[in-house]
N, C-alpha and C positions, 0 to 999 in steps of 0.2 A: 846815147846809151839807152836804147829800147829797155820797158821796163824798170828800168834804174837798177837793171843786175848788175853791172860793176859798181856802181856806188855803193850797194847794197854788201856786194865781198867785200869792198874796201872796209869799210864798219866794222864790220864781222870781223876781218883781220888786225884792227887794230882794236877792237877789246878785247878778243881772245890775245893779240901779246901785251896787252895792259897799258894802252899808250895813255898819257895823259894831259895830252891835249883836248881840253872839252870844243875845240872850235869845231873840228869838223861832225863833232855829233849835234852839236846846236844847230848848226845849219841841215845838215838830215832832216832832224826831227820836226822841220818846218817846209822842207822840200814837198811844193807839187808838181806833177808831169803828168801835163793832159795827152795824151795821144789820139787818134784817132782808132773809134771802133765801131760796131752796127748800131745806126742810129745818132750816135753823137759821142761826143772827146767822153774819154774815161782818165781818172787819175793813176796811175800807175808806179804812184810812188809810194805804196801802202806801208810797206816793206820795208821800205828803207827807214818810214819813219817808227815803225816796230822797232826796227833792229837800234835805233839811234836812241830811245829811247831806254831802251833797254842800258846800252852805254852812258848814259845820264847818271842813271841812279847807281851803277858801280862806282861812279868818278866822283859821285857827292856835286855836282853841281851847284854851285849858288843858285842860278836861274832855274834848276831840275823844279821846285814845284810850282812854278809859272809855265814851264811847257807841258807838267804835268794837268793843270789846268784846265790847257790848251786842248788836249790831245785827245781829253776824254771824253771832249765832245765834237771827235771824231768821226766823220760822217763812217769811215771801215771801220766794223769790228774788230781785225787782228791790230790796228793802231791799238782800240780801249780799251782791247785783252792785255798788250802789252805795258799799256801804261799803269793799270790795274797791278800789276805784276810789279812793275821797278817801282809802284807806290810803298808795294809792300816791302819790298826789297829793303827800301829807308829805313823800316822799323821806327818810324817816328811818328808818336800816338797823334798828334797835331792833322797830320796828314791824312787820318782817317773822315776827317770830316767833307772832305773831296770824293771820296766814297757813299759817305753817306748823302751827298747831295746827289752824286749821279745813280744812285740806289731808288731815290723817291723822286727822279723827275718825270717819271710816266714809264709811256714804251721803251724798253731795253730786249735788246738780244738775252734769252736766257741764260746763254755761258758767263755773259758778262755780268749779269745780275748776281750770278752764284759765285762767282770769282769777286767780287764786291763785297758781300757776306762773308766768304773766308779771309778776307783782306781786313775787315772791321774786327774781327773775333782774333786776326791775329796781330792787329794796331791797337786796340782797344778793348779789351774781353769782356771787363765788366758791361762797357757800355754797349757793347756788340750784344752782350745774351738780353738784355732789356729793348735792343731793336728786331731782333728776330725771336722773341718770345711775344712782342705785338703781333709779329705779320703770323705766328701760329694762332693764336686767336682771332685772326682775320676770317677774309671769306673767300679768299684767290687760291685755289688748292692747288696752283704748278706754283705761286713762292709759298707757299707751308710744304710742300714738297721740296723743294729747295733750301729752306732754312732749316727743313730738319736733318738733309743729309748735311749741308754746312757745320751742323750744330754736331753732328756724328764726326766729323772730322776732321773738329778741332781737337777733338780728346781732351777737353776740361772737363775738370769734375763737375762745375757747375753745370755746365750742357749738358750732362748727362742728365742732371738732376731735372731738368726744364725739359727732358724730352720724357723721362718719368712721369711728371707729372701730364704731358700733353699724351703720352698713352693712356693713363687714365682717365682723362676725362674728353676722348673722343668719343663718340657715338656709332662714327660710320666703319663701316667697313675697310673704306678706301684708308681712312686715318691712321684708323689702327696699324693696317699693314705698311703704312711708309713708317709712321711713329715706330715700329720694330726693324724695321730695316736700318732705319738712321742709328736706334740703338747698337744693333748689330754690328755696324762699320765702327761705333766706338770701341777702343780699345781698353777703357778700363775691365780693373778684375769686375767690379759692382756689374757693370754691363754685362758682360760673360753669366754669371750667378741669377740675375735677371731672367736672360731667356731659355736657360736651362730650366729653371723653375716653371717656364711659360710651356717649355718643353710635358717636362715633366706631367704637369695636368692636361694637355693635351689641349691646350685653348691656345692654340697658333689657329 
């Protein structure tokens, strides 16, 4: 099975009709295939442990946040995206803290960094807007870019209010303009009335 494309349809086909057997997705979600490629064996079972993952967090697995665990330290991104994804999936605040570990362990892909931020703000809000109202006061301006579109769309009130105040007390230029655009994507009315007014005086 070059790829691991039929394994991968099999999956597919049995969480789209709702099986509920968790065996075959536990075994996925741990599946490697080295195959040969330029240079040296590549894993090629990305995919499959995506998609098997995904099937975890539908079925409520007992073991789902052990291989949740597993997974996020996933050498492929589209694995951490997806398990990022069935974390949230759980809606169980507990499981945010898997997030926030693989949030602060250094280098990450920035999709995944930013899918980790929505993931904590929608597992945990309170405690979410106090970890990305640090890294805006930070000094890494692609995550204060990130946590303020995060912070833009989750559409809590409080985020708005935390991005309120990080527009006001930017300096730079660059700040200011993410700090409105994040507002922008939020959807409260308060936010709307915001940059109308912003409009209004002509200080865009």
């Amino acid at each position: 099975d070059k790829n691991c494309t039929a394994k991968t349809a099999i999956l597919e086909t049995l969480d789209t009709l709702g099986a509920r057997d968790e065996a075959p997705f536990l075994r996925g979600a741990r599946h490697i295939q080295m195959e040969p490629a330029f240079g040296r064996a590549v894993d090629t079972a990305y995919n499959l442990r995506a998609r098997a993952v995904c099937g975890l967090a539908r079925l409520g697995s007992f073991d789902a946040p052990l291989i949740f665990g597993e997974l996020l330290a996933d050498p492929e991104t589209p694995v951490r995206l997806a398990t990022v994804a069935a974390i949230r999936h759980r809606e169980q605040r507990s499981l945010a803290r898997m997030l926030l570990l693989r949030l602060n362990v250094g280098y990450e892909d920035p999709l995944v960094i930013f899918e980790c931020m929505s993931a904590i703000l929608a597992l945990a809000p309170e405690y979410g807007l106090e970890v990305l109202s640090r890294i805006l006061d930070g000094n890494d301006f692609e995550l204060k870019e990130m946590a303020g579109i995060a912070l833009g769309e989750s559409n809590l009130d409080n985020a708005l209010e935390v991005l309120l105040e990080w527009n006001r007390r930017s300096f730079s230029r660059d700040e200011r303009d993410i700090s409105l655009k994040a507002i922008g994507i939020h959807r409260g009315r308060l936010a709307r009335r915001f940059l109308l007014e912003i409009i209004a005086r002509g200080a865009l």
